[in-house]
C-alpha positions as CSV (number, residue, x, y, z in Angstrom):
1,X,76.4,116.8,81.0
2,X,79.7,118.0,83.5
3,X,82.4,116.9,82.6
4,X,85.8,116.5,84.6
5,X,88.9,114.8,85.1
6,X,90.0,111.6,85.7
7,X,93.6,111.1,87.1
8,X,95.8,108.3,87.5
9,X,99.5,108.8,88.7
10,X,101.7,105.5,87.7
11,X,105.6,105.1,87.9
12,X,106.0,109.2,88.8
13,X,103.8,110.2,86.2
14,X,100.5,111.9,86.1
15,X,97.6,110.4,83.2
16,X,94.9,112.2,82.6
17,X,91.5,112.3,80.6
18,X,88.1,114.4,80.2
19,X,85.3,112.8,80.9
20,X,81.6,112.7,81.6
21,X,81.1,112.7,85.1
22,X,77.9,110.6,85.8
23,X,78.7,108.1,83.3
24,X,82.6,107.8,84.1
25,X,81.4,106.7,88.1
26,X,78.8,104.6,86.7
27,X,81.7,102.8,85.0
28,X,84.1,103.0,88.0
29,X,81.2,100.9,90.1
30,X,79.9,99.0,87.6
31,X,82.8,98.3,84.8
32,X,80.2,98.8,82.4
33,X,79.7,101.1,79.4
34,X,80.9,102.6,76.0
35,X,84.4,104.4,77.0
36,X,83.9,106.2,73.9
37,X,80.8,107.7,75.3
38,X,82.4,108.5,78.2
39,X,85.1,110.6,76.9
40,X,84.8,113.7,76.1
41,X,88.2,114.1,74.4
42,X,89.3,111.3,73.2
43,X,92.9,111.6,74.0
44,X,95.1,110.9,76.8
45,X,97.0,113.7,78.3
46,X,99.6,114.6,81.0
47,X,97.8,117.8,82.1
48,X,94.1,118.2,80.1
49,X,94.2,122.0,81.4
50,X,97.7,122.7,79.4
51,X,96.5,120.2,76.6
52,X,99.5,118.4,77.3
53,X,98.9,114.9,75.3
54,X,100.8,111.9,76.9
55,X,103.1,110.4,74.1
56,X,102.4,106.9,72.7
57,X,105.9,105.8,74.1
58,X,104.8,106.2,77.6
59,X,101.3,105.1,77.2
60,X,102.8,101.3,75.7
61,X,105.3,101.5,79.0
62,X,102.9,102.2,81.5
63,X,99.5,100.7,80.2
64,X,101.0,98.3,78.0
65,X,99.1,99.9,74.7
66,X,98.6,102.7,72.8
67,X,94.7,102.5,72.4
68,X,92.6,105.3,73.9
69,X,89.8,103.6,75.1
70,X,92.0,100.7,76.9
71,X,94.5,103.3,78.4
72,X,91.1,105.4,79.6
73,X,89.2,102.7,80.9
74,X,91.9,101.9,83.7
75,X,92.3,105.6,84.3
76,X,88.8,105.6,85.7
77,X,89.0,102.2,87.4
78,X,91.9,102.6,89.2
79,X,92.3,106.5,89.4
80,X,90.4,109.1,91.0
81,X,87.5,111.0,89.4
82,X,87.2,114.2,89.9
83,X,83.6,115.4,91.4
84,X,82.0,118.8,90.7
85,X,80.7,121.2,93.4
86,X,77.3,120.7,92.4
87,X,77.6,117.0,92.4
88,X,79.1,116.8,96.1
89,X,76.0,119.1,96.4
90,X,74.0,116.7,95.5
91,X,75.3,113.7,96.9
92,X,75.1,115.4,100.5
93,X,71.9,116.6,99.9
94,X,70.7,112.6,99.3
95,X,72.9,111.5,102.1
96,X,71.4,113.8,104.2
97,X,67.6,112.8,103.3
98,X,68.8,108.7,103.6
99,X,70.0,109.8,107.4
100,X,67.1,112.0,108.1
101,X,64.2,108.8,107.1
102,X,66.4,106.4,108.9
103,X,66.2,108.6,112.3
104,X,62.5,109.5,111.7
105,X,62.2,105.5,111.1
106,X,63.9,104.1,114.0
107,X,64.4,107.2,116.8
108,X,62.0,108.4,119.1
109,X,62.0,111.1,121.8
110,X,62.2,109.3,124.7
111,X,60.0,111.5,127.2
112,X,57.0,111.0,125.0
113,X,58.2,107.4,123.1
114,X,56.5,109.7,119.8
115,X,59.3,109.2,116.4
116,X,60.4,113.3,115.9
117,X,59.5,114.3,112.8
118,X,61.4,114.2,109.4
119,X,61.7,118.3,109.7
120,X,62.5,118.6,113.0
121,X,65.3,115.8,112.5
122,X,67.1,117.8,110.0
123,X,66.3,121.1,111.8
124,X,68.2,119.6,114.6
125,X,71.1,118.6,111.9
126,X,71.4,121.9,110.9
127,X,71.7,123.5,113.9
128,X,73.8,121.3,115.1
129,X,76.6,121.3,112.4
130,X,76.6,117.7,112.4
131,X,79.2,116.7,110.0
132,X,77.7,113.6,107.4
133,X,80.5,111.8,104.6
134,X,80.4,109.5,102.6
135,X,80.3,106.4,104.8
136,X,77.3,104.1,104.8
137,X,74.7,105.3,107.2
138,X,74.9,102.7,109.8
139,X,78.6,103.8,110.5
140,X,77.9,107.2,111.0
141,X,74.5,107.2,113.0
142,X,75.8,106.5,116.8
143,X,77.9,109.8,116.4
144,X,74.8,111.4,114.5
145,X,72.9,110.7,117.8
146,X,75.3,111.6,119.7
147,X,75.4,114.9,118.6
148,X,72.1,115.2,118.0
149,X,71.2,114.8,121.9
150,X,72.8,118.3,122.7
151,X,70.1,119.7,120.9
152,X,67.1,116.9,120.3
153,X,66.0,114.3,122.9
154,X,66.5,111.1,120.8
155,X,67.2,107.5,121.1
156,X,67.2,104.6,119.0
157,X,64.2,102.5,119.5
158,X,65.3,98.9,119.3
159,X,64.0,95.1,120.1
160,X,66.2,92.7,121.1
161,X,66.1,89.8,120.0
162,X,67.8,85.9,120.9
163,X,69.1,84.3,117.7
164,X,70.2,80.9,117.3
165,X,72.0,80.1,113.8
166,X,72.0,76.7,112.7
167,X,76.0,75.6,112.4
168,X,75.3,75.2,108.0
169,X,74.9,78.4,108.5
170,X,76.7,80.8,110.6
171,X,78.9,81.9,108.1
172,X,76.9,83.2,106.2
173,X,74.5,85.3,108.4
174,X,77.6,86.7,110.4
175,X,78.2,89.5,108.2
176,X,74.6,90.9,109.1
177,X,74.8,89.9,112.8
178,X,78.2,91.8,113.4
179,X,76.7,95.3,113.4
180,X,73.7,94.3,115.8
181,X,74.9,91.7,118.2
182,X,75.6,92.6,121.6
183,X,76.5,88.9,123.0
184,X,77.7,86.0,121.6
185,X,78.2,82.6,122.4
186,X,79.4,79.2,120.1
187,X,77.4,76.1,121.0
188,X,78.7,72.8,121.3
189,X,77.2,71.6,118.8
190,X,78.7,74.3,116.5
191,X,75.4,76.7,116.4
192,X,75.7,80.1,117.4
193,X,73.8,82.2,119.6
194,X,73.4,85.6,119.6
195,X,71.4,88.5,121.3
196,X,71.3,91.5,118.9
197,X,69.7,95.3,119.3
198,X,67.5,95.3,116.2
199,X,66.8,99.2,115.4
200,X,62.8,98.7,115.1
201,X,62.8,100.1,111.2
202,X,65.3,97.4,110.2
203,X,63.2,94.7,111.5
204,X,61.4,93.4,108.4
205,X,64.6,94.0,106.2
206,X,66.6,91.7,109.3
207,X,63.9,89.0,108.9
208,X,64.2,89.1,104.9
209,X,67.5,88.2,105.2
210,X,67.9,86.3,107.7
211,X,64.9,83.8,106.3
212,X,66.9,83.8,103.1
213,X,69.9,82.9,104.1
214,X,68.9,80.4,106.6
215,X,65.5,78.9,104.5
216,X,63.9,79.6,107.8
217,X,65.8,77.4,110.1
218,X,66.8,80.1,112.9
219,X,65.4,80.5,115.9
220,X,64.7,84.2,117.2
221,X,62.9,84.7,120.3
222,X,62.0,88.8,121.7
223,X,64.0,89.4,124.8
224,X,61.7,91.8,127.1
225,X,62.9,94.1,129.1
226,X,62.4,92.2,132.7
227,X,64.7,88.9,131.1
């Protein structure tokens, strides 16, 4: 158990309460669990380092009640939990092993068209000082690549693929077309079709979907190389 801080600042004044850490962001993304389980102290307080307890005055002001576990609860939604060194640790040590499969997944050098391996993907990440947040992983893998290629031949292997999207349902499948699509053009009769670059380890995840969504009805044709 590590616990820490949660913060919330509201009308110039700092809230504060002790918490557990993994349970307190499993709350934050999930608005579920026991608040009473989550705190560690159960009190609210100004500063927890000084033990500084906020008074019941500015707790009914600000929060609109005096009640620990109501006043606590919003701290965590709303404010900003504070993460330990070993869980940012952590959390960049998992990031890094979800970028490393996805690269080993979909890349390949292109001199031999052979994926690199999983260790000499993150050999190459190392020496390269790439820098990897908190972002999801398709954001940050064109810059990954990019600065990868100093050091590593690599490029994304991709199909690409002709999509027509039935007009019921265009809406709906945008969101996952957005990221891909490289051309796009509205049909008369309200369909849309795109041309997308499908990174080759997405491609039975990008069917899943797109089946779902659709119940089947889209048209996808493989675009080669000489078209």
């Amino acid at each position: 158990m590590t616990n820490v801080i949660a913060r919330l600042k509201s009308k110039g004044k700092h809230f504060e309460v002790l918490v557990d850490l993994e349970k307190a962001l499993n709350f934050k993304k999930t608005n579920q669990g026991n608040i009473q389980n989550i705190l560690a102290i159960d009190s609210v307080f100004y500063d927890v380092k000084k033990g500084l307890h906020a008074s019941n005055s500015d707790l009914q002001d600000i929060f609109g009640t005096t009640q620990i576990e109501e006043v606590a609860a919003r701290i965590i939604r709303e404010g900003e939990i504070q993460l330990s060194a070993e869980y940012r640790k952590k959390e960049r040590e998992a990031k890094i092993k979800q970028i490393v499969e996805w690269l080993s997944k979909n890349c390949l050098d292109p001199r031999t068209g052979i994926p690199h391996t999983p260790e000499r993907i993150e050999s190459a990440l190392e020496e390269t000082g790439v820098n990897i947040d908190n972002r999801p992983i398709q954001e940050q893998i064109p810059e990954i690549i990019k600065k990868l290629q100093v050091k590593l031949p690599i490029k994304i292997e991709t199909k690409k693929l002709e999509i027509k999207i039935p007009p019921t349902y265009t809406g709906a499948v945008y969101s996952i077309l957005h990221q891909l699509k490289e051309k796009e053009e509205w049909l008369n009769d309200g369909s849309l079709l795109c041309i997308v670059n499908l990174p080759a380890g997405m491609q039975s995840e990008f069917y899943d979907k797109l089946n779902k969504i659709t119940h089947g009805t889209a048209i996808t044709r493989e675009i080669k190389e000489q078209e």
